[in-house]
N, C-alpha and C positions, 0 to 999 in steps of 0.2 A: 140056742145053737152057738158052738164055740167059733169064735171067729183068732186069726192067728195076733200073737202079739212077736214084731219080730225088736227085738235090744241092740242096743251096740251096747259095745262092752266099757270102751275105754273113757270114760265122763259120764259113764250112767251105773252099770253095775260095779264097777272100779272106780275111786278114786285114783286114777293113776296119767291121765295125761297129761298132765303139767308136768310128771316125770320124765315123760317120753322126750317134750320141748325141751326140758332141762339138759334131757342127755344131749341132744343135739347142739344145744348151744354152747354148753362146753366143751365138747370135741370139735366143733367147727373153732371157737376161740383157741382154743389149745395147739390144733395139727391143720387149721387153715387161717390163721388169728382173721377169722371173718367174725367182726361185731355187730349183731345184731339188733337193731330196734326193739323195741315191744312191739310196735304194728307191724314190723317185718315177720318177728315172730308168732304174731296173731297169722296172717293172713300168709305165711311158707306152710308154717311146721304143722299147725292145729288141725286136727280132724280128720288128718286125710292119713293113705298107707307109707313107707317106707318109699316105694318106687316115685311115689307121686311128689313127697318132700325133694326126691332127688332133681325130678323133671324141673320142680317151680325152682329151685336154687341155684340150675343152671343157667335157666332163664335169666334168673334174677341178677345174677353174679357170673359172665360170662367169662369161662376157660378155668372155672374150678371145678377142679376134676375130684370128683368122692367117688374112689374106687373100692375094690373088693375090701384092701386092708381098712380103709377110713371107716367101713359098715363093719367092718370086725370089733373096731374100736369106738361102735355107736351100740352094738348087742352088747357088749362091754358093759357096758355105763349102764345101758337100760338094764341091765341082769343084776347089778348091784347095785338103783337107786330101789327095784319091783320088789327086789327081793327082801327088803329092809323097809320102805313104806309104803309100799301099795298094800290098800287094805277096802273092804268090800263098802259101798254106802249103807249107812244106817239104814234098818228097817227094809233093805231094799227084796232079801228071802219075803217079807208077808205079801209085796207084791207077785211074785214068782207062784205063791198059793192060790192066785185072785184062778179062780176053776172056770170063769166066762172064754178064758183062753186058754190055745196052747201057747206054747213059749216056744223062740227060739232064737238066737244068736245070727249076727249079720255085719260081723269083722272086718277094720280094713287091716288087719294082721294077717299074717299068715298062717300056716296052720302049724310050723314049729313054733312061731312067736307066740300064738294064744296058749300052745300046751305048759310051754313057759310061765304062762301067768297063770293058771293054774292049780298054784303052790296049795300050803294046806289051808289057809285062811280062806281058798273060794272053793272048797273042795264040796260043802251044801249044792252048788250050782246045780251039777251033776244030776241031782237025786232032782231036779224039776228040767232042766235041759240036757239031752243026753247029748252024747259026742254027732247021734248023726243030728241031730239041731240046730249043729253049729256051721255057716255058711263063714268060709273066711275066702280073702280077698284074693288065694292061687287056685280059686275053683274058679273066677269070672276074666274074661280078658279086661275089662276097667271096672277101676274101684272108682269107691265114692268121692266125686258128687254124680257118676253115673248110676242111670235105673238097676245095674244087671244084678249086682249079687241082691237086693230086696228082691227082684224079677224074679230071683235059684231061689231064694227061699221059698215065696209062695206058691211057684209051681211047684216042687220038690212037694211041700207041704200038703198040697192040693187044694190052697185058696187062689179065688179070683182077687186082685187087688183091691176093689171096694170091700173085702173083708178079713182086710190086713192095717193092721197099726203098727205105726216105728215111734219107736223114743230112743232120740238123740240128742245127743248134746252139743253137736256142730252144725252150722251150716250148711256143711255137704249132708250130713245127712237129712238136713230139710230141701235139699234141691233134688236130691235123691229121689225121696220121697213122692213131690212132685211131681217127678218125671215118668214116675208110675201111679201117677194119681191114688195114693195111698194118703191115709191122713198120717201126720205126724205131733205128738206132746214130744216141747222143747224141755229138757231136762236141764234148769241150769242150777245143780246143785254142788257141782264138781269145783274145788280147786282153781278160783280164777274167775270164775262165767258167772258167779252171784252177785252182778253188778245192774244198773239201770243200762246202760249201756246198751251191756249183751242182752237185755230182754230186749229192748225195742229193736235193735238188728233181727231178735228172732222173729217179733212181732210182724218185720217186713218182708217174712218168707210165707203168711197164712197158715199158722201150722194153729191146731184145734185147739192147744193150751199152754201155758207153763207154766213149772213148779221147781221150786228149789228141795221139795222131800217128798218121798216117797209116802206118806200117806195121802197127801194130795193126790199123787199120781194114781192111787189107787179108785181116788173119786174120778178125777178126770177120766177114769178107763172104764168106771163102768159107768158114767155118762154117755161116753160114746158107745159102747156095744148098746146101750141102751136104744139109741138112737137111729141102730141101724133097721 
């Protein structure tokens, strides 16, 4: 019996979030000379959607204001770092074949930002997750680290949570997770997260595995469907 496999996209199918940080940190340098930590940058910018970078940097940096132009000039950046290196994880299509699941997508992007990323080097996706697959973060009122858009997916899908798996490669999406009692494999193969470090922080979320490649993840996935 097919149980759901739901991806995020950005550290797991894409090598592309370290871009996302990137943009951010140089347009905050650039048009707010806000200089940022690496732990600042770990725990604002990583993982999480656009809306929610904004909330924590407000917080965190009180009476800076990132208005409509500042986001113009952060799609900016991300449009010409995606568009020049983001490029898909190795081997990550032979997972997408594994036939124990269906697939689907579970974005803290929007649904212009993901069309965006898109280009032709993820254009395979398609042909294993079709467009309605794809759950992004202007279908749910809170994005990750909340339950709701894994919640759109598996209803939508029509699984019950115990027969729904996420792999992610942030935090939020193992709190996510969690909070819908889904199991989660930490993907830490992405740009950044293949360190000891980030495995034992994933380690301290109880997520079912982790791997830095995609063939591993393949074993770790039909372990678990095995198991259910």
């Amino acid at each position: 019996m097919k149980k759901l496999l739901i991806w995020d996209f950005d550290g797991v199918i894409a090598d592309s979030e370290y871009l996302w940080v990137q943009a951010w940190d140089e347009v905050l340098k650039s048009e707010k000379q806000v200089n940022l930590s690496t732990k600042e940058k770990h725990d604002l910018l990583y993982g999480v959607s656009d809306k929610t970078r904004r909330e924590r940097l407000g917080k965190h940096i009180p009476g800076l204001n990132l208005d409509d132009d500042f986001m113009k000039k952060i799609h900016k950046r991300e449009f010409e770092l995606g568009t020049k290196f983001m490029g898909p994880m190795p081997d990550v299509e032979s997972v997408m074949q594994n036939k124990n699941f269906e697939h689907c997508i579970a974005t803290g992007a929007t649904r212009e930002q993901h069309n965006f990323k898109m280009i032709p080097r993820f254009h395979f996706v398609k042909k294993y997750i079709p467009d309605q697959n794809v759950f992004t973060v202007d279908m749910v009122e809170h994005g990750k680290p909340a339950p709701d858009l894994f919640l759109l997916a598996a209803k939508t899908k029509g699984y019950t949570p115990q027969n729904c798996i996420v792999v992610g490669d942030s935090v939020n999406d193992f709190k996510a997770a969690n909070a819908t009692n889904m199991d989660c494999i930490a993907f830490i193969g992405a740009t950044g997260n293949n360190t000891k470090q980030y495995e034992s922080e994933c380690k301290k979320h109880g997520v079912f595995g982790i791997t830095d490649n995609m063939n591993n993840l393949n074993i770790l996935l039909n372990e678990w469907h095995k198991s259910r």
